[in-house]
C-alpha positions in Angstrom: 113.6 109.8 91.7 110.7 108.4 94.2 107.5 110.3 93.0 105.6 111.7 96.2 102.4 113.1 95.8 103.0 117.3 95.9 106.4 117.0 96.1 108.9 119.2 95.0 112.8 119.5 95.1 114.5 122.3 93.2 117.3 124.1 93.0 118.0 127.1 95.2 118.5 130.4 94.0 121.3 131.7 95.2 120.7 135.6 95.0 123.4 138.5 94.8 121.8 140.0 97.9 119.2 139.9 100.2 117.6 142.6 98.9 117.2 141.3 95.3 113.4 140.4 93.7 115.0 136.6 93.1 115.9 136.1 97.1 112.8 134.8 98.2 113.6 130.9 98.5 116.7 131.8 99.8 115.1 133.6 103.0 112.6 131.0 103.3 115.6 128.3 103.7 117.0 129.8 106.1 113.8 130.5 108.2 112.7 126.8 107.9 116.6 125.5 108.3 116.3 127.9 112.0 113.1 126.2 112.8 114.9 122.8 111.9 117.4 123.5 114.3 115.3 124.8 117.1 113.2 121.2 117.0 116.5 118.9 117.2 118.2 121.1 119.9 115.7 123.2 121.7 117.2 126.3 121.4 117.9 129.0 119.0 122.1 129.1 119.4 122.8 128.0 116.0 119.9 130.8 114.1 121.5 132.7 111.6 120.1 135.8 109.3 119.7 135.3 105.5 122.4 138.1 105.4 124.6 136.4 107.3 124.2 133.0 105.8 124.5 134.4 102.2 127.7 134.7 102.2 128.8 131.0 102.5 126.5 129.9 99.7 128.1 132.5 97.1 130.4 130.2 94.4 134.2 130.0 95.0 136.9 128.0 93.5 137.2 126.0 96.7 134.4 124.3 96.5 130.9 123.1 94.2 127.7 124.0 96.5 124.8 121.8 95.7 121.8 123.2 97.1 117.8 122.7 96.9 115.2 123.5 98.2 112.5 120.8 99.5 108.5 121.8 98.9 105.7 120.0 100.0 102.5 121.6 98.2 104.4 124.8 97.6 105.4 125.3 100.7 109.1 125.2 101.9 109.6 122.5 104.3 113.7 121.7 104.0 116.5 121.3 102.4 118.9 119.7 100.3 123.0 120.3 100.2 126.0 118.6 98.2 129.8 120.1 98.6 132.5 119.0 96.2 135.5 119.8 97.7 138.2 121.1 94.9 141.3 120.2 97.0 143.7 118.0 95.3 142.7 114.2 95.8 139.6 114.6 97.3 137.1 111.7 96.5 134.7 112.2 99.3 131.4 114.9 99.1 129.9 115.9 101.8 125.7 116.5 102.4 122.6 117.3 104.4 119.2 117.0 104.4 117.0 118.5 106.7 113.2 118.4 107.4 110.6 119.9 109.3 110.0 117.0 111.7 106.3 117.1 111.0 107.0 116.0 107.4 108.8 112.6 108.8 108.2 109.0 107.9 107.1 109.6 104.0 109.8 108.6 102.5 110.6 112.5 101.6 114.2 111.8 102.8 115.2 109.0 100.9 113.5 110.9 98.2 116.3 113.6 98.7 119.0 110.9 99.3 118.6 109.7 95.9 119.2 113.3 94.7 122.5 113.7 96.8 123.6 109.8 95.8 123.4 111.1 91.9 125.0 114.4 92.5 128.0 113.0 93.9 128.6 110.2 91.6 128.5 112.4 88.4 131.1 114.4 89.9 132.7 111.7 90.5 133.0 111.3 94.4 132.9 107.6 96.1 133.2 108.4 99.6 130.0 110.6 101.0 130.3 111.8 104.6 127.7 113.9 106.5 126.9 114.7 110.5 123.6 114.9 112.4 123.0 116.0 116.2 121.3 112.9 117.2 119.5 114.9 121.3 119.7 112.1 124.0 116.7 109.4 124.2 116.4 106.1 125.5 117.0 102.7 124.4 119.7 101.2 122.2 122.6 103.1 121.6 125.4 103.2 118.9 129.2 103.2 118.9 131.7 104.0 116.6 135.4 102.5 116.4 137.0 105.1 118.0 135.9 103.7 121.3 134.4 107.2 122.3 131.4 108.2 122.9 127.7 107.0 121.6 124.7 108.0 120.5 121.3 106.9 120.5 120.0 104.6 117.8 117.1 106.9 117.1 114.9 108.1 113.8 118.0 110.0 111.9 120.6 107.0 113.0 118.3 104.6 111.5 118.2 106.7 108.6 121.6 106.8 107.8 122.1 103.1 108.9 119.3 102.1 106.3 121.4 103.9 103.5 124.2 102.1 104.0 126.3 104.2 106.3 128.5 103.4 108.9 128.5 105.9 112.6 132.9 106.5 112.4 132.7 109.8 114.8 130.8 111.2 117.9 131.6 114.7 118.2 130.5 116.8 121.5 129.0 120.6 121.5 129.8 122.4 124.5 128.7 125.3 125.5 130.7 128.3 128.0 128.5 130.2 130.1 129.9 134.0 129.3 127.7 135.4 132.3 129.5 134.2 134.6 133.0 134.5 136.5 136.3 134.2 134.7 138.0 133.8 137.8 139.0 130.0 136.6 140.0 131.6 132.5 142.4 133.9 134.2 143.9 131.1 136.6 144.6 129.0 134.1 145.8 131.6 131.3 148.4 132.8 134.1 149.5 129.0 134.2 149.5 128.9 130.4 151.2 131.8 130.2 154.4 130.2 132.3 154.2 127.0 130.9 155.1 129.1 127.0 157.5 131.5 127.8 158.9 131.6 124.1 155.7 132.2 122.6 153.7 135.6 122.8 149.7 136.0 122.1 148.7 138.1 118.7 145.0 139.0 118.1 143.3 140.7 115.0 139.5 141.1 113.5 138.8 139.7 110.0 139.8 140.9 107.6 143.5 139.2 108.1 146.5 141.8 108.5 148.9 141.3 106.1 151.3 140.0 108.5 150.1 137.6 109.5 148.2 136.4 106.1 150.9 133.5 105.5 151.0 132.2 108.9 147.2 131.7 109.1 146.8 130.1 105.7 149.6 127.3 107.0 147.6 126.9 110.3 143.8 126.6 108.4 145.9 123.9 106.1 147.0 121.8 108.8 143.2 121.9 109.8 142.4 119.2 108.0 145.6 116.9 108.6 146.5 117.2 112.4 143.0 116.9 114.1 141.3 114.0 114.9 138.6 112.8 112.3 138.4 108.7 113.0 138.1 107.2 109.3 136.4 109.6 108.0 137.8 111.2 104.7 139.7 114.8 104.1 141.8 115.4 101.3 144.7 118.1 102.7 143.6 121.3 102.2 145.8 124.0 100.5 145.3 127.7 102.0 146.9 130.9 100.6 146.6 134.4 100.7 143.6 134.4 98.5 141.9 131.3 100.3 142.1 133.7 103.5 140.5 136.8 102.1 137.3 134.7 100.9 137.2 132.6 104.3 137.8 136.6 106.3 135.2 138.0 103.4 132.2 135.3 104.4 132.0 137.0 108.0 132.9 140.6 107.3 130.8 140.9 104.6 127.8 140.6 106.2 129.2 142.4 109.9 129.5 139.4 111.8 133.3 139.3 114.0 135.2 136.7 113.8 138.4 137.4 116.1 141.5 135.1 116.0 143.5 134.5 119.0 147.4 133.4 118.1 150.3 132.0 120.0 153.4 133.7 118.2 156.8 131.3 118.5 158.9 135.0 119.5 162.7 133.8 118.3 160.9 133.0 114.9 157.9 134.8 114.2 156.2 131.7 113.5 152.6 131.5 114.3 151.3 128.3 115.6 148.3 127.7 117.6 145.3 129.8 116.9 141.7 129.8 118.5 138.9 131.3 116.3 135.9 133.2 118.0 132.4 134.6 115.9 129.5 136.0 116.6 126.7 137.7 114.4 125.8 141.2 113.8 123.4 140.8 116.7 126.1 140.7 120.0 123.5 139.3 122.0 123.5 136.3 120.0 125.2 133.2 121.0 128.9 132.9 120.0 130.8 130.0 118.6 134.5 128.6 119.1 135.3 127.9 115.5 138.6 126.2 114.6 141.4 125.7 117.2 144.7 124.4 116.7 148.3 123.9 117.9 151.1 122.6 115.3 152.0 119.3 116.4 155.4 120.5 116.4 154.7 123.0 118.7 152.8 121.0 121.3 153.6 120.7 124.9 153.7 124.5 126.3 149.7 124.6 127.0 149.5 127.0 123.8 145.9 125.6 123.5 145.0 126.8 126.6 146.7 130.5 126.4 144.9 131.0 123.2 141.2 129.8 124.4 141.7 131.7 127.4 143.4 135.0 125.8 140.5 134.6 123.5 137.8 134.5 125.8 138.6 137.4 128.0 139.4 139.8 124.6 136.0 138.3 124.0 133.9 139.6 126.9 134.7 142.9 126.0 134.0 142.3 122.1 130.3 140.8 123.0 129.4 141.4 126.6 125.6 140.9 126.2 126.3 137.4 124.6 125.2 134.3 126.7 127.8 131.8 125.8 130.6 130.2 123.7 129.5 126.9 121.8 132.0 124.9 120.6 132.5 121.2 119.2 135.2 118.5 119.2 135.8 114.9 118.4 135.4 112.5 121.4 138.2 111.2 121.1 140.1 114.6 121.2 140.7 114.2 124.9 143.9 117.1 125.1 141.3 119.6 123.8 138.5 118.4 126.0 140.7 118.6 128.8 141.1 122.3 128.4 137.2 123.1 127.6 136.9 121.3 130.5 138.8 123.0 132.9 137.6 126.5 131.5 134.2 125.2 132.2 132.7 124.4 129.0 129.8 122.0 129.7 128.3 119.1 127.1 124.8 120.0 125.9 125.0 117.8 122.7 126.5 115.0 120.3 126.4 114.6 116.8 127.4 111.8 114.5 130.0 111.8 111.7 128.9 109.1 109.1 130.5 107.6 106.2 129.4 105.2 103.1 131.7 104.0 100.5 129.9 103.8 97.3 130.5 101.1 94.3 132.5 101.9 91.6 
């Protein structure tokens, strides 16, 4: 690895709670990865607690979490992460690093890249993916071959470029105002609602009822098949009963809400568009639009628009005192973008989905 003068990268502890004499580094992260986020967007809509971070770091089958810590002169100033998918065929692993921008232009990144390059090869991935919000600036800007969207060819673009990678994605965060009127969610859930009348809406908290266990897991499966993703690289994901549990358990377990919003085919019982809402312990936090989906075979009858909008008004009474919804999508992902934009979601930032291929 490059040698740096007081630099340090080392594996992060990953403590049983928050609580516990060994959780130091692991609050530390997550205070510098807040302040990492706050310098690239401005605001403090993607903060997160240790508690409530915790829980996605502990070890599952699903996955290998790679993580490190990054210390310059003993003090914490980023961090490192590698995931290893364990679905069936996956070849691609997927990474950050992130820096205090003060600690730029040392060669502390690359430094780190090495680190995730090795990690991935000896567990024997060729295809490494990762995404960065890239805020607007001026000057030269970059495309990908989707055709939608840019963004600018700035400090982290040239990064990635100079590491071999390849821009294959723009993705947009949007953000819903939850202050204001719902006059416009209600018009258009009343039009949703007579465009599908075989389908009903279902909504439940985390942890999943039974019932509707089995119908959820085939939705989060088709996740990672019947959304747009450009060329970049997902292996189909398998979902069960016990996949569900540990995905419900990373949000209850630390008393954030996660609510789903269904559309319910009624002659079958078959669930089939879904719209997935969180937000953290603290309800005046901003919220966030997780995952939203509609079957493919099932599209046509404005389901994505009855769940959004069912969701949204269940959701003003689940966290009044929240600001706003944010939520993200590919570019090119125009039947989705359609409906944020109608509701009234507005753009506030892009990121870039980038790919490299390494050598066998």
């Amino acid at each position: 690895m490059t040698t740096i003068t007081g630099l340090e990268i080392r594996p992060l502890v990953i403590p049983a709670s928050i609580e516990d004499p060994d959780a130091g580094d692991f609050v530390e992260m997550v205070r510098v990865r807040n302040e990492i986020y706050r310098e690239i967007s401005g605001h403090g809509d993607e903060a997160i607690s240790p508690a409530e971070l915790l829980p996605h770091y502990r070890p599952n089958e699903y996955e290998t979490r790679c993580s490190w810590i990054v210390l310059d002169e003993g003090e914490v100033i980023g961090r490192v992460g590698v995931d290893i998918p364990h679905d069936e065929g996956s070849s691609a692993a997927f990474w950050l690093i992130e820096l205090l921008r003060r600690t730029w232009g040392r060669g502390i990144g690359s430094a780190a890249y090495e680190l995730v390059e090795r990690t991935a090869r000896e567990n024997g991935r060729t295809v490494l993916q990762s995404w960065a919000e890239h805020p607007a600036a001026d000057g030269p800007r970059l495309a990908p071959p989707t055709g939608f969207g840019s963004i600018p060819e700035d400090h982290v673009a040239r990064f990635y470029l100079g590491h071999g990678y390849t821009l294959e994605q723009v993705e947009r965060s949007s953000a819903f105002d939850l202050t204001g009127p719902f006059d416009e969610v209600r018009r258009l859930l009343a039009l949703a609602e007579a465009a599908s009348g075989d389908y009903r809406v279902v909504q439940w908290f985390a942890p999943t009822p039974a019932e509707h266990v089995d119908g959820y897991a085939w939705m989060k499966s088709r996740m990672s098949t019947d959304t747009p993703t450009g060329a970049m690289e997902f292996a189909e994901e398998t979902w069960d009963a016990a996949r569900i549990a540990e995905h419900d358990a990373k949000y209850t377990d630390s008393g954030r809400t996660l609510l789903v919003t269904a559309a319910q085919h009624i002659q079958t019982g078959e669930l089939c568009a879904f719209n997935e809402l969180v937000v953290g312990k603290d309800r005046t936090e901003a919220s966030h639009q997780e995952d939203t989906l509609v079957l493919k075979e099932h599209r046509g009858h404005k389901l994505g628009t009855l769940v959004k909008c069912a969701g949204l008004l269940t959701w003003r009474d689940v966290a009044p005192a929240s600001p706003r919804v944010i939520t993200y999508n590919a570019e090119e992902n125009r039947p989705m973008l359609d409906i944020n934009e109608a509701i009234g979601f507005l753009p506030i930032a892009y990121d870039g989905a980038w790919k490299k291929v390494l050598d066998v």
